[in-house]
FIKOLZA-1660 file (N, C-alpha, C; in steps of 0.1 Angstrom, whole numbers, plus 5000, padded with zeros to 4 digits):
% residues 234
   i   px   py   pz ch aa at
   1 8091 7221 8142  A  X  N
   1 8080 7230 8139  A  X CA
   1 8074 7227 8125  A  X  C
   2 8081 7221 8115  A  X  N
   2 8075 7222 8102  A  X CA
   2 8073 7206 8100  A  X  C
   3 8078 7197 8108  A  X  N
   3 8070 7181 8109  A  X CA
   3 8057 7186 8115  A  X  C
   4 8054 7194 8129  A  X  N
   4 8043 7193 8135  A  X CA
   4 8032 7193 8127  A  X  C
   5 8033 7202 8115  A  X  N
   5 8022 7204 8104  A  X CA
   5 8019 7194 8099  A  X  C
   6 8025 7182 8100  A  X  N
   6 8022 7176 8092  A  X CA
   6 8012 7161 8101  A  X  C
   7 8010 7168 8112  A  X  N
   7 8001 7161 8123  A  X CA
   7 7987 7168 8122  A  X  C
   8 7989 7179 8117  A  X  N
   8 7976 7190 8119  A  X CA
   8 7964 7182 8113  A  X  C
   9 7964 7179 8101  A  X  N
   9 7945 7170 8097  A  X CA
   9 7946 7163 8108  A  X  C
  10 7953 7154 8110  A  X  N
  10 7952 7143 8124  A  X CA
  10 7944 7148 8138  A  X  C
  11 7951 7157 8144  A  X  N
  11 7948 7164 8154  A  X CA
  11 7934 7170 8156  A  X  C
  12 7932 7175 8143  A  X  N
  12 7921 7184 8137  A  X CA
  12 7909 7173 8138  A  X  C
  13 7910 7160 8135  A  X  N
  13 7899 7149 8135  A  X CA
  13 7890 7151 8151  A  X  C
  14 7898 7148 8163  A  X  N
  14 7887 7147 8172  A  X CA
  14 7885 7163 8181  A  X  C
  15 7886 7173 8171  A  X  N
  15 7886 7186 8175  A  X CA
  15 7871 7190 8167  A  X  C
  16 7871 7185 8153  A  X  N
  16 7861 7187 8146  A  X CA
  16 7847 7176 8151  A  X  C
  17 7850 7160 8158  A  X  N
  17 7842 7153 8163  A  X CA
  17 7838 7164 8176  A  X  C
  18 7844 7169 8185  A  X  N
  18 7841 7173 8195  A  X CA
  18 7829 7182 8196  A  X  C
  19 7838 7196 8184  A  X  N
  19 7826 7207 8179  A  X CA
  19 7814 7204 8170  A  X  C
  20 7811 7190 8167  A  X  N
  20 7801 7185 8161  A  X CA
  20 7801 7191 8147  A  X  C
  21 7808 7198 8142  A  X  N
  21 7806 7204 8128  A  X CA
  21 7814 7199 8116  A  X  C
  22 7813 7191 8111  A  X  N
  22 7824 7183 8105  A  X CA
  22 7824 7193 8086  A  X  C
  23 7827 7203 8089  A  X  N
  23 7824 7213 8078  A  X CA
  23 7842 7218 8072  A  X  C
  24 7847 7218 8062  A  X  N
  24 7859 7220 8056  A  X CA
  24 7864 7232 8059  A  X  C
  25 7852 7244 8062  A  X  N
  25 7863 7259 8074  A  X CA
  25 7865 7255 8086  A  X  C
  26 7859 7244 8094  A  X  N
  26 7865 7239 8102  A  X CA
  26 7881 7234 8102  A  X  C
  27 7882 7229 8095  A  X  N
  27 7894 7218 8091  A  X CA
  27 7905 7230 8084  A  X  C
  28 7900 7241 8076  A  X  N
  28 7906 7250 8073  A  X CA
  28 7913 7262 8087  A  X  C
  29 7906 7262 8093  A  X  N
  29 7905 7271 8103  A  X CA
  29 7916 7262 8111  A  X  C
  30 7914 7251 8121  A  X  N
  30 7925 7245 8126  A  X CA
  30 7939 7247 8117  A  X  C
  31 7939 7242 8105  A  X  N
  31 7949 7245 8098  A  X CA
  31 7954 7259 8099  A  X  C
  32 7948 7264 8099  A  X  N
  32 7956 7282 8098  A  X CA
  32 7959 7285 8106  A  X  C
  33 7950 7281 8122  A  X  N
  33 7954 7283 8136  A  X CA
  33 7969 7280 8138  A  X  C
  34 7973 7263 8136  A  X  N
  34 7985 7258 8138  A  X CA
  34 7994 7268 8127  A  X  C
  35 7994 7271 8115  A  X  N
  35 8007 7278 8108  A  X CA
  35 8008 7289 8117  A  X  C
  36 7999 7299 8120  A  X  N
  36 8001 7312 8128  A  X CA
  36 8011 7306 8143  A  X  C
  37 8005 7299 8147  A  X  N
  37 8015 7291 8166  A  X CA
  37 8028 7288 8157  A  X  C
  38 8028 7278 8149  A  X  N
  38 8043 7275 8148  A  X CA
  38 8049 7289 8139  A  X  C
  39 8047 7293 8132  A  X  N
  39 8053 7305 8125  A  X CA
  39 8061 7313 8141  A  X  C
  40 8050 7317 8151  A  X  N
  40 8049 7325 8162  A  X CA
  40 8060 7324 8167  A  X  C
  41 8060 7307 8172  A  X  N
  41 8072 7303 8180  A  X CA
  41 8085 7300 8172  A  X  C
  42 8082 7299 8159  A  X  N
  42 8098 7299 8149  A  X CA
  42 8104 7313 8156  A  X  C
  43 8097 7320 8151  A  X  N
  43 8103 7341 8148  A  X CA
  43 8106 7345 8163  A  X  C
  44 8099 7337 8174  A  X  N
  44 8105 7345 8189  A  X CA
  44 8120 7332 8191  A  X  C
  45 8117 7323 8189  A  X  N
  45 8131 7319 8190  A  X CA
  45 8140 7320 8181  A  X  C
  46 8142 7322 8171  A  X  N
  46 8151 7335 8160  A  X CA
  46 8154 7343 8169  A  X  C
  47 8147 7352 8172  A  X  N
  47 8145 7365 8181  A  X CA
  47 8154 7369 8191  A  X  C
  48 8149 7355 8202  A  X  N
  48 8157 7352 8209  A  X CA
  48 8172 7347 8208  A  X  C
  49 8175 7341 8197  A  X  N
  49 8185 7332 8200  A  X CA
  49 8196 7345 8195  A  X  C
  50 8191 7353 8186  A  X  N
  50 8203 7365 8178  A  X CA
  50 8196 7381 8183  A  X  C
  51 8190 7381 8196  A  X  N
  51 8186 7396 8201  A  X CA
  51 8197 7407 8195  A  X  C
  52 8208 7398 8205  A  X  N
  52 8220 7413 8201  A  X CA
  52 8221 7417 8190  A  X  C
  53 8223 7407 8180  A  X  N
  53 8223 7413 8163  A  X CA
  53 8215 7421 8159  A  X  C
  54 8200 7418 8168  A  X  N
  54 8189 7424 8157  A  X CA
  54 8186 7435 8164  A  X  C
  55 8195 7442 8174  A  X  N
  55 8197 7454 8177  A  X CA
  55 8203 7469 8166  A  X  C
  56 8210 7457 8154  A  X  N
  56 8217 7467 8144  A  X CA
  56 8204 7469 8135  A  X  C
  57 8200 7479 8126  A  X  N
  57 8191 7481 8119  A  X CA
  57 8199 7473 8105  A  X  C
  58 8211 7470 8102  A  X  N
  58 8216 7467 8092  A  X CA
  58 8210 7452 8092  A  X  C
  59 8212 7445 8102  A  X  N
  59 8213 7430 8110  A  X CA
  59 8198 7431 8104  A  X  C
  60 8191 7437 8113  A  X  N
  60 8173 7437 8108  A  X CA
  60 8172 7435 8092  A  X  C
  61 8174 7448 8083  A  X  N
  61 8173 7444 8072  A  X CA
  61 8179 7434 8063  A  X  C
  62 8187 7430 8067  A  X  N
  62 8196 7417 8061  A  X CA
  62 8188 7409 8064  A  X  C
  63 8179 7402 8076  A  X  N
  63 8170 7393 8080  A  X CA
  63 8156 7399 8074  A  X  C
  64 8152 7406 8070  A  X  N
  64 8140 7409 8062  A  X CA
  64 8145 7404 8048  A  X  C
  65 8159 7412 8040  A  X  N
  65 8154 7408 8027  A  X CA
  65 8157 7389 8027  A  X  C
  66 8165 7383 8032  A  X  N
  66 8166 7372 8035  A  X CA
  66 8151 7361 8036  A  X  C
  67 8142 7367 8047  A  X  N
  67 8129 7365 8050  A  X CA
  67 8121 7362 8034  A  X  C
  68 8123 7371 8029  A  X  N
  68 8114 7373 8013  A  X CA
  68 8121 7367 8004  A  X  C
  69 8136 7363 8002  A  X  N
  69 8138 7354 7993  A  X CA
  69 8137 7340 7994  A  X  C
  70 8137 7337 8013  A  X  N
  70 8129 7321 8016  A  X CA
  70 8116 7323 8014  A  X  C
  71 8110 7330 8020  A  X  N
  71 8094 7329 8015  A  X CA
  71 8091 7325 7999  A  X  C
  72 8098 7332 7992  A  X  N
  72 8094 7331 7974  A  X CA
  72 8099 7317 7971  A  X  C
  73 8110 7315 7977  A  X  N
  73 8116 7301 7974  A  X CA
  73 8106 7288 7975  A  X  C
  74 8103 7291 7990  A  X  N
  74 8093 7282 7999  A  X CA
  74 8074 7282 7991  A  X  C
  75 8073 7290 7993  A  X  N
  75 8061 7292 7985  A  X CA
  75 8065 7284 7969  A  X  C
  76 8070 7285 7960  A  X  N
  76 8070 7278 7947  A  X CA
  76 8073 7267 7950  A  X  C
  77 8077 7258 7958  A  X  N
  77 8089 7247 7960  A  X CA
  77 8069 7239 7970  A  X  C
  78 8066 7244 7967  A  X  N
  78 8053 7237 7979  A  X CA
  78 8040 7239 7967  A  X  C
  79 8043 7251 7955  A  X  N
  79 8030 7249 7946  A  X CA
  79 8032 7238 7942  A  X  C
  80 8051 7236 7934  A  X  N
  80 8057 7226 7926  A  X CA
  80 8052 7210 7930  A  X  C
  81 8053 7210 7940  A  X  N
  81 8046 7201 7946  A  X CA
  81 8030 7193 7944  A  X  C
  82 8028 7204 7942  A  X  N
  82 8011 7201 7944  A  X CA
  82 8009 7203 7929  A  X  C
  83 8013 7207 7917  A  X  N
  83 8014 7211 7908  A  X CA
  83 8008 7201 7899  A  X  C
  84 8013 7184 7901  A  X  N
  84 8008 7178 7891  A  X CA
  84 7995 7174 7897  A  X  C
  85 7988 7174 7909  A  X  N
  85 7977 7172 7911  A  X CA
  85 7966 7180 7906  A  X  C
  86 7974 7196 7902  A  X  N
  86 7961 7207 7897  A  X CA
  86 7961 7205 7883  A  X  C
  87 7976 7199 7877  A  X  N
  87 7972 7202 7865  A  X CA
  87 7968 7186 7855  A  X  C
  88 7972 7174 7861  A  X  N
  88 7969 7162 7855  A  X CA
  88 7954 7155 7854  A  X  C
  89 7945 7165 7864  A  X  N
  89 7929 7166 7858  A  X CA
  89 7928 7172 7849  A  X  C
  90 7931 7184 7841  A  X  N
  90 7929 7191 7827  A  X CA
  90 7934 7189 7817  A  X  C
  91 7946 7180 7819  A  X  N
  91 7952 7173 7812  A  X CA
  91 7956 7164 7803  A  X  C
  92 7947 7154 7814  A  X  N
  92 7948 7140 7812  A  X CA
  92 7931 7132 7815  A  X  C
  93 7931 7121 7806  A  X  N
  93 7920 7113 7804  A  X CA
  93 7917 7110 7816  A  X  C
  94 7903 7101 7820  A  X  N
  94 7899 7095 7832  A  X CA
  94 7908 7084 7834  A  X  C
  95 7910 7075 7821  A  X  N
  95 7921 7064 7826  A  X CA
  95 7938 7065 7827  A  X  C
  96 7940 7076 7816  A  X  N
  96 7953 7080 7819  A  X CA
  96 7954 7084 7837  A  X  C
  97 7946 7095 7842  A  X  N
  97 7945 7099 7855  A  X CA
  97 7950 7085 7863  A  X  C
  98 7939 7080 7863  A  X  N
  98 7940 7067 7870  A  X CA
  98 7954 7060 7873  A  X  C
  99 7966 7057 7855  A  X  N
  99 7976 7051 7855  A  X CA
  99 7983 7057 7864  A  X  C
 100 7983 7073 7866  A  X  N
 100 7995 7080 7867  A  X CA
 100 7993 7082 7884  A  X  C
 101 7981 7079 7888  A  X  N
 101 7983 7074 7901  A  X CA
 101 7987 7072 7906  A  X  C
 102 7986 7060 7901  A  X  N
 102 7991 7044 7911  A  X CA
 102 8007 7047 7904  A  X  C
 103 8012 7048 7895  A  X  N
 103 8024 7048 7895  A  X CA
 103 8033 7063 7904  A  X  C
 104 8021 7071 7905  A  X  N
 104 8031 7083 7915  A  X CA
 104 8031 7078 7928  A  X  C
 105 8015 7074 7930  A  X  N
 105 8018 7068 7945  A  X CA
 105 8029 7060 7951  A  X  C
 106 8032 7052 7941  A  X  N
 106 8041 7039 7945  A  X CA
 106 8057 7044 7942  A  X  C
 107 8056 7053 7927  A  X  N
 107 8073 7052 7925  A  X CA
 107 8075 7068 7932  A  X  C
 108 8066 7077 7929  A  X  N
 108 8069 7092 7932  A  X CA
 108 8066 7088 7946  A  X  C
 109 8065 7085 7958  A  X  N
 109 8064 7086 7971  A  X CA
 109 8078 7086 7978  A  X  C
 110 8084 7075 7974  A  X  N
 110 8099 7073 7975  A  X CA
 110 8109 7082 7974  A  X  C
 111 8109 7088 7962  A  X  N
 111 8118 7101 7959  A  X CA
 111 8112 7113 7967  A  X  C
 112 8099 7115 7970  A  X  N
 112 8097 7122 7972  A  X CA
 112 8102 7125 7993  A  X  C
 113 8100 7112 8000  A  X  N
 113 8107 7113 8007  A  X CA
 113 8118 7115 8010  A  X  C
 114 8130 7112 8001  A  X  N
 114 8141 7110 7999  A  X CA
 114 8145 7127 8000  A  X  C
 115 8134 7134 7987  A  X  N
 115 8135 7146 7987  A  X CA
 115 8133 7160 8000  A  X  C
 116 8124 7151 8005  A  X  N
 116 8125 7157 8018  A  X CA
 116 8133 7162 8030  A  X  C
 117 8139 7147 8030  A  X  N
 117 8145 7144 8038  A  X CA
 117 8161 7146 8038  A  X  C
 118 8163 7149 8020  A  X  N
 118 8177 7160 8021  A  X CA
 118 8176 7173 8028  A  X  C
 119 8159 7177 8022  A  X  N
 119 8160 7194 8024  A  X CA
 119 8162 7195 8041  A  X  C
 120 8159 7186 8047  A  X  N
 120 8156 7184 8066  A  X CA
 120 8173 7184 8070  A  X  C
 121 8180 7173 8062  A  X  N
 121 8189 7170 8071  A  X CA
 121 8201 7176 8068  A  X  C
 122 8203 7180 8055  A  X  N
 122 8216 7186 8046  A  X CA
 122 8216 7204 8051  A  X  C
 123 8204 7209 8052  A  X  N
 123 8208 7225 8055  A  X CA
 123 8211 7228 8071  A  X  C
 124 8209 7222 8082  A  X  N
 124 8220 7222 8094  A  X CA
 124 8227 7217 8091  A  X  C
 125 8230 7208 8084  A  X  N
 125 8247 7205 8088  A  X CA
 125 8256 7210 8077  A  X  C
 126 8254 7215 8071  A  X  N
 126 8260 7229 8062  A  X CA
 126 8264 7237 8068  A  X  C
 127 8252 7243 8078  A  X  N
 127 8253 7257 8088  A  X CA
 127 8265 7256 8101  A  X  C
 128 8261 7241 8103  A  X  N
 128 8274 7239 8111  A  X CA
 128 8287 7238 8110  A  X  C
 129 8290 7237 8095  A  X  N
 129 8305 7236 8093  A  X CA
 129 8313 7247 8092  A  X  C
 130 8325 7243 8096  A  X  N
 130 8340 7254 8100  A  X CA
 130 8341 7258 8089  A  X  C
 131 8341 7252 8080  A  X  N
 131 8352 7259 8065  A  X CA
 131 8347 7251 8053  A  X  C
 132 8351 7254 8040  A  X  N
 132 8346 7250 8030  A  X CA
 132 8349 7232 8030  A  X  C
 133 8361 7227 8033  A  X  N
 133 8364 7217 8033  A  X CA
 133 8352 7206 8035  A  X  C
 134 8350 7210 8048  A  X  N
 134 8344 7204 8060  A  X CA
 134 8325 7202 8053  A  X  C
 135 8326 7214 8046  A  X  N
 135 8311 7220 8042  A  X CA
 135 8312 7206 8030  A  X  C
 136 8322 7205 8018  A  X  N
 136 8322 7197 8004  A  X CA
 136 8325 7182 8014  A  X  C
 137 8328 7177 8027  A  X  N
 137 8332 7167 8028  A  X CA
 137 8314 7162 8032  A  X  C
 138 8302 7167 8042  A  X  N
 138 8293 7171 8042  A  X CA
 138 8283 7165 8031  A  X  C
 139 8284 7175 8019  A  X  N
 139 8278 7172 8007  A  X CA
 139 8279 7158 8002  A  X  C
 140 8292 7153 8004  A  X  N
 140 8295 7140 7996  A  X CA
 140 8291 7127 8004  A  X  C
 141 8288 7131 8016  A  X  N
 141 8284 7121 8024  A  X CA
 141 8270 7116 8021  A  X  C
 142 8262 7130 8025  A  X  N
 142 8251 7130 8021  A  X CA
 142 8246 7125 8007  A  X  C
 143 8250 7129 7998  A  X  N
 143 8251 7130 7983  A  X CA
 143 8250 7111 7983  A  X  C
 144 8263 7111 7988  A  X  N
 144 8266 7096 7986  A  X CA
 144 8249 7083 7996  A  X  C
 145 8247 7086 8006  A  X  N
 145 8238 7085 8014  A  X CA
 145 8222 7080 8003  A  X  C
 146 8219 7094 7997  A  X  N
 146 8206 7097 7991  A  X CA
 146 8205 7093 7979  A  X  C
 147 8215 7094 7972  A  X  N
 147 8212 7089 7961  A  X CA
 147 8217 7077 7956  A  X  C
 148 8223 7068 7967  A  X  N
 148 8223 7054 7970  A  X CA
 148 8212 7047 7974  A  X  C
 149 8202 7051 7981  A  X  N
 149 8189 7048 7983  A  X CA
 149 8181 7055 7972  A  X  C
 150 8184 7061 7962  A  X  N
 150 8177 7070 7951  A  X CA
 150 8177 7051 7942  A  X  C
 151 8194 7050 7942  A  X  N
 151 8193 7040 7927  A  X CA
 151 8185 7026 7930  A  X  C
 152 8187 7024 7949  A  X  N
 152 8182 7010 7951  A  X CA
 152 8166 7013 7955  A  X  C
 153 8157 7027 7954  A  X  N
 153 8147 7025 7953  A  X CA
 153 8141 7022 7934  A  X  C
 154 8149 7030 7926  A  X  N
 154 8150 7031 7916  A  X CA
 154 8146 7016 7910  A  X  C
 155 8157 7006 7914  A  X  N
 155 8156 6991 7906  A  X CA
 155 8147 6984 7910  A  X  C
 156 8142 6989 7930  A  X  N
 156 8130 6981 7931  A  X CA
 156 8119 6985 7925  A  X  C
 157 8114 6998 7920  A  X  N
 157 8105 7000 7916  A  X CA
 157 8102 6997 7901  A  X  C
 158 8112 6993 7891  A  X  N
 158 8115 6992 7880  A  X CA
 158 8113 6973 7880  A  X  C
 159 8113 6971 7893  A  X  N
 159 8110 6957 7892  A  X CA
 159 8096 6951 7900  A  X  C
 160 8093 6959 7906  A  X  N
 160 8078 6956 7912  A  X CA
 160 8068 6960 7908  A  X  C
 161 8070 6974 7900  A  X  N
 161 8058 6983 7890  A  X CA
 161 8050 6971 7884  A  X  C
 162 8058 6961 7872  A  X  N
 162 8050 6957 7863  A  X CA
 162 8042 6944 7868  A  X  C
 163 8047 6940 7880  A  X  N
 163 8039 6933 7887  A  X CA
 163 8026 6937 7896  A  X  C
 164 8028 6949 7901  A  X  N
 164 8013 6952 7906  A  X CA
 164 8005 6955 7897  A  X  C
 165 8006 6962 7885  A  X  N
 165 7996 6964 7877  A  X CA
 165 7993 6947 7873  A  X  C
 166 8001 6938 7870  A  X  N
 166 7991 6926 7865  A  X CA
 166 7988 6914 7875  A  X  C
 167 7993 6920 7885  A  X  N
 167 7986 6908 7898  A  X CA
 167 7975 6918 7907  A  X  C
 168 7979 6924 7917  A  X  N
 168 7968 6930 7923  A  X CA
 168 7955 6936 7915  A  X  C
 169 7962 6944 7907  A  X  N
 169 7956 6955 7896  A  X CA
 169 7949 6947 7885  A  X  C
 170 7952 6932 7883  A  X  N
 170 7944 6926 7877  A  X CA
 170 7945 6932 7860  A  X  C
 171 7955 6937 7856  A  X  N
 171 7957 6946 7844  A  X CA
 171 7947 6953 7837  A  X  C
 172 7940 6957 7849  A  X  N
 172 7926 6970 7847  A  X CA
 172 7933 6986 7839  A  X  C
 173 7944 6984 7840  A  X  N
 173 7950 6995 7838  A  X CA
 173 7965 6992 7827  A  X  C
 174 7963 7000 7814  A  X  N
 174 7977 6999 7805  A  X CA
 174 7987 7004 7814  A  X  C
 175 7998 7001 7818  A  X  N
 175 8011 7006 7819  A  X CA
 175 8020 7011 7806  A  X  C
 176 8020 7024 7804  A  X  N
 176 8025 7032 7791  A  X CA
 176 8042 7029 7791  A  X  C
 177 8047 7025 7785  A  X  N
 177 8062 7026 7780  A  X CA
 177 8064 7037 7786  A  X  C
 178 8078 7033 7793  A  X  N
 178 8082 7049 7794  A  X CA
 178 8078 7056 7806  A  X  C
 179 8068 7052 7813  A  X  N
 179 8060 7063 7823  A  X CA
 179 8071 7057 7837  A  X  C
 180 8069 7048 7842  A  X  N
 180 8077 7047 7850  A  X CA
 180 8092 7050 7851  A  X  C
 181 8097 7049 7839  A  X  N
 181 8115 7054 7837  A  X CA
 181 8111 7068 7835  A  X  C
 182 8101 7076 7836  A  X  N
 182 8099 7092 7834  A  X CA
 182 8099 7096 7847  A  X  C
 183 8090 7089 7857  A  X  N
 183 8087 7090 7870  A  X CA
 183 8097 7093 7876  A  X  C
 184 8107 7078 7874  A  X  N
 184 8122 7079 7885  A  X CA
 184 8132 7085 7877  A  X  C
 185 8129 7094 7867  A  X  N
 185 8142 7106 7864  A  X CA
 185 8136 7117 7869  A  X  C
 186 8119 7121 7871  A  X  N
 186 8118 7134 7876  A  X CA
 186 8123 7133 7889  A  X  C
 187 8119 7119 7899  A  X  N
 187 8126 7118 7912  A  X CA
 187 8140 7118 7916  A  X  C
 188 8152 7112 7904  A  X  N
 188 8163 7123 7905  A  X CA
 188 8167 7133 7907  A  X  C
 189 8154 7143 7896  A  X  N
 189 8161 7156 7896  A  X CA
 189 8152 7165 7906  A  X  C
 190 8146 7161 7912  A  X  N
 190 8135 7162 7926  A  X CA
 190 8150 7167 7939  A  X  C
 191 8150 7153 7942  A  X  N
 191 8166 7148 7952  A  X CA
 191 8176 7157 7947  A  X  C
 192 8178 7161 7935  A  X  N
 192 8192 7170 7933  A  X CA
 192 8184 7188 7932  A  X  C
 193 8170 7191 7938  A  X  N
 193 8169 7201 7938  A  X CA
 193 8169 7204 7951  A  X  C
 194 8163 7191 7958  A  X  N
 194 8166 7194 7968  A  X CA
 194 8178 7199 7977  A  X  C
 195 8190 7192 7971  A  X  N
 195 8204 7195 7973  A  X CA
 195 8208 7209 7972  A  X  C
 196 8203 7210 7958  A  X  N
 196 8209 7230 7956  A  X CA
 196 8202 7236 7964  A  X  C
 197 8187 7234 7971  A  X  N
 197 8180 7242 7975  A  X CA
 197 8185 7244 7990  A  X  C
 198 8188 7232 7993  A  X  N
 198 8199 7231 8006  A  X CA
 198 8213 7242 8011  A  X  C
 199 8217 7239 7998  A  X  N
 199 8231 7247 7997  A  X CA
 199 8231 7258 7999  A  X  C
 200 8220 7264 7985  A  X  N
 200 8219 7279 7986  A  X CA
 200 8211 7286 8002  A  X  C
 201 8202 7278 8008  A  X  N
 201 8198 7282 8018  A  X CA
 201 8206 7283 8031  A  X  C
 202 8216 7271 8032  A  X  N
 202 8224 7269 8042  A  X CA
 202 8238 7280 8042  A  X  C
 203 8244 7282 8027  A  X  N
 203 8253 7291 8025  A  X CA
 203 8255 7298 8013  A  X  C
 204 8245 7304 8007  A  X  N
 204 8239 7316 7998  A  X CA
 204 8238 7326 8007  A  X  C
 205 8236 7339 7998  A  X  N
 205 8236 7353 8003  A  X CA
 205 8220 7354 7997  A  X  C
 206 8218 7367 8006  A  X  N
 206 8201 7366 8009  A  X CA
 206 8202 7373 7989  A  X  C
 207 8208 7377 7982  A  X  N
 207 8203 7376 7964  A  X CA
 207 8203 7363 7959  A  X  C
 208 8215 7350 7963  A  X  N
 208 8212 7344 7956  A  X CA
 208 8196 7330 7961  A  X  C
 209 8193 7335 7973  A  X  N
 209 8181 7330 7974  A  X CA
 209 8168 7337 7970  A  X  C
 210 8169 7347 7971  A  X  N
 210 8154 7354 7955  A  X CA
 210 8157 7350 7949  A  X  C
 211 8172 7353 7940  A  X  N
 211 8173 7344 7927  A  X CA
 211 8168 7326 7928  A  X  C
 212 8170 7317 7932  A  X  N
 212 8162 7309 7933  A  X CA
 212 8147 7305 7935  A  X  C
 213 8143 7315 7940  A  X  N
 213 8130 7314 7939  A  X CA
 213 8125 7319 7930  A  X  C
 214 8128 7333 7924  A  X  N
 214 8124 7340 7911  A  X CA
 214 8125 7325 7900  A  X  C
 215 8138 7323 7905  A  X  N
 215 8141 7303 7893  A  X CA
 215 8126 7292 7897  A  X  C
 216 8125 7293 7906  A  X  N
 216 8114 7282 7912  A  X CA
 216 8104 7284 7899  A  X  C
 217 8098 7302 7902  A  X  N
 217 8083 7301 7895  A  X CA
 217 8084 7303 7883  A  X  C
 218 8094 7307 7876  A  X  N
 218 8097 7304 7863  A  X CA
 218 8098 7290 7856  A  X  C
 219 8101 7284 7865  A  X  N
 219 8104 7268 7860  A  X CA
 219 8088 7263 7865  A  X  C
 220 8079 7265 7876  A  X  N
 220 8066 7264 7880  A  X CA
 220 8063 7263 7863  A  X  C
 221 8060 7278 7856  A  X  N
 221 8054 7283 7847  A  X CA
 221 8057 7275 7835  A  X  C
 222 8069 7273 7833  A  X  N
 222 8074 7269 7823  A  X CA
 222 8065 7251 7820  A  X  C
 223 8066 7243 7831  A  X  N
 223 8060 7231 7833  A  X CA
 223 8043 7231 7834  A  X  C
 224 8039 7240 7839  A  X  N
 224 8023 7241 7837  A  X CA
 224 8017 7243 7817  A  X  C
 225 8027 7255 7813  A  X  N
 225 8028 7256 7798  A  X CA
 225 8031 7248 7791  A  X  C
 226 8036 7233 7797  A  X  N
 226 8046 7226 7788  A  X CA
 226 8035 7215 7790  A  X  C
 227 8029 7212 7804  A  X  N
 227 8020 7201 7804  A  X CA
 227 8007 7207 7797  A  X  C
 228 8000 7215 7793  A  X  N
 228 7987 7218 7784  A  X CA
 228 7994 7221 7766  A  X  C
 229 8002 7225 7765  A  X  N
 229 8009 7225 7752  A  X CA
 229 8009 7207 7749  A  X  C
 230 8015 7200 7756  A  X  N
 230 8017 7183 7753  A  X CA
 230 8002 7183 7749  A  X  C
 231 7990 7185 7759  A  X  N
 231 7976 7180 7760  A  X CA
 231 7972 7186 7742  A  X  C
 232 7975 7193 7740  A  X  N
 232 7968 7200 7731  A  X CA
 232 7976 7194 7716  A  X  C
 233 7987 7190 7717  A  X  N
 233 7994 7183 7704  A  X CA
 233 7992 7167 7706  A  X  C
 234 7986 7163 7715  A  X  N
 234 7991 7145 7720  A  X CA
 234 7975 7143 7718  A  X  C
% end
C-alpha cells in the first residue's frame, strides 16, 4: 500500500492525457483519490484481521491513541524530508543551490534509500519476534546489513563526487570543502533514525510514539531555525 503511492504521478500521466486537461488539480486530485483507496483498504484490513479485539472499547481506544502518535510521527518524518527543498531556496544563492543539488542527488539519494528501506524491512520483523533475544539478534543483523552498505556507499561517493564535478560537470560548479563529508554524516544519522523510528513503532507503547513525534517536530523546528540563523550570519 504505501510503495503503490509511489506509482501514483506515473499512473496519473495517461489519465490526465485521456481527460485532455493537463492542469496540476488534475494531478492533485488523482493524488488524493489514491491516499483515500489505500488509506481505505489499510483500516478494513486492520479491521478485519483484529475484529474480535476491536469489539473491546479499551482495544478501540488503545488503537485510536496509537493512530495519532503514528500520524504525528509520520506526518514530521515526510515534512523532514521535503524540508531542505523548502528551505535551501531562501537560503542559499543561485549557485550554491545548484552545488547542493547535484551533490544531494548523487550522495543524498543513496542514504536516503538505504533509509527507507530500514523503515520497510526492520518494523515487521521486530513485530514478528518471540522474545527480546530474538528481537536484539534482529537489530544486529539488520544494523550490520545497512550500515555496511551505508560505509561502501560512503567511500564510493567520496570517491566519484570529485570526479563528476570536473569531468562531466566540466567544473561549472565549486565543490565546497566539507559539503560532501556533511552530506554522508546527515545520511548516517538519516539510517540510524530510521532504525529508532522502527523500534519505537514495532515495540513502543502508543506514549512513547507521540513522544517521538512530538521529537520529530521539534527537531523539524529546531533545523528550519538553524538553516536561516546560518543564512543570516554566513
Amino acid at each position: 500500500l504505501s510503495q503503490s503511492q509511489n506509482w501514483v504521478l506515473l499512473a496519473s500521466v495517461p489519465i490526465v492525457l485521456l481527460l485532455a486537461n493537463p492542469a496540476s488539480t488534475t494531478v492533485i486530485a488523482i493524488v488524493l483519490a489514491s491516499y483515500v483507496i489505500t488509506s481505505g483498504i489499510g483500516w478494513a484490513l486492520a479491521w478485519r484481521a483484529s475484529h474480535r479485539d476491536l469489539d473491546s472499547p479499551a482495544h478501540f481506544s488503545l488503537l485510536s491513541t496509537e493512530t495519532l502518535g503514528a500520524a504525528v510521527h509520520l506526518l514530521a518524518a515526510n515534512v523532514f524530508f521535503q524540508v531542505d527543498r523548502l528551505a535551501v531556496g531562501k537560503v542559499l544563492s543561485f549557485e550554491e543551490l545548484a552545488t547542493y543539488a547535484v551533490v544531494a542527488a548523487i550522495a543524498g539519494s543513496a542514504f536516503r534509500m538505504l533509509q527507507v528501506g530500514a523503515g520497510y524491512t526492520l518494523t515487521p520483523r521486530l513485530r514478528a519476534t518471540p522474545d527480546r533475544a530474538r528481537a536484539l539478534q534482529v537489530l544486529r543483523s539488520e544494523a550490520l546489513a545497512v550500515f555496511g552498505l551505508a560505509v561502501f556507499a560512503a567511500a564510493a561517493i567520496a570517491i566519484v563526487m570529485p570526479f563528476i564535478f570536473a569531468v562531466p560537470l566540466e567544473n561549472r560548479y565549486d565543490l565546497p570543502n566539507g559539503l560532501v563529508a556533511a552530506v554522508i554524516v546527515v545520511g548516517f544519522v538519516r539510517i540510524w533514525q530510521a532504525f529508532a523510528a522502527a523500534v519505537v513503532s514495532a515495540l513502543g507503547s502508543e506514549r512513547l510514539l507521540l513522544a517521538m513525534g512530538v521529537a520529530g517536530w521539534l527537531a523539524l523546528l529546531v533545523s528550519v531555525l538553524a538553516a536561516f540563523g546560518v543564512r543570516e550570519h554566513g
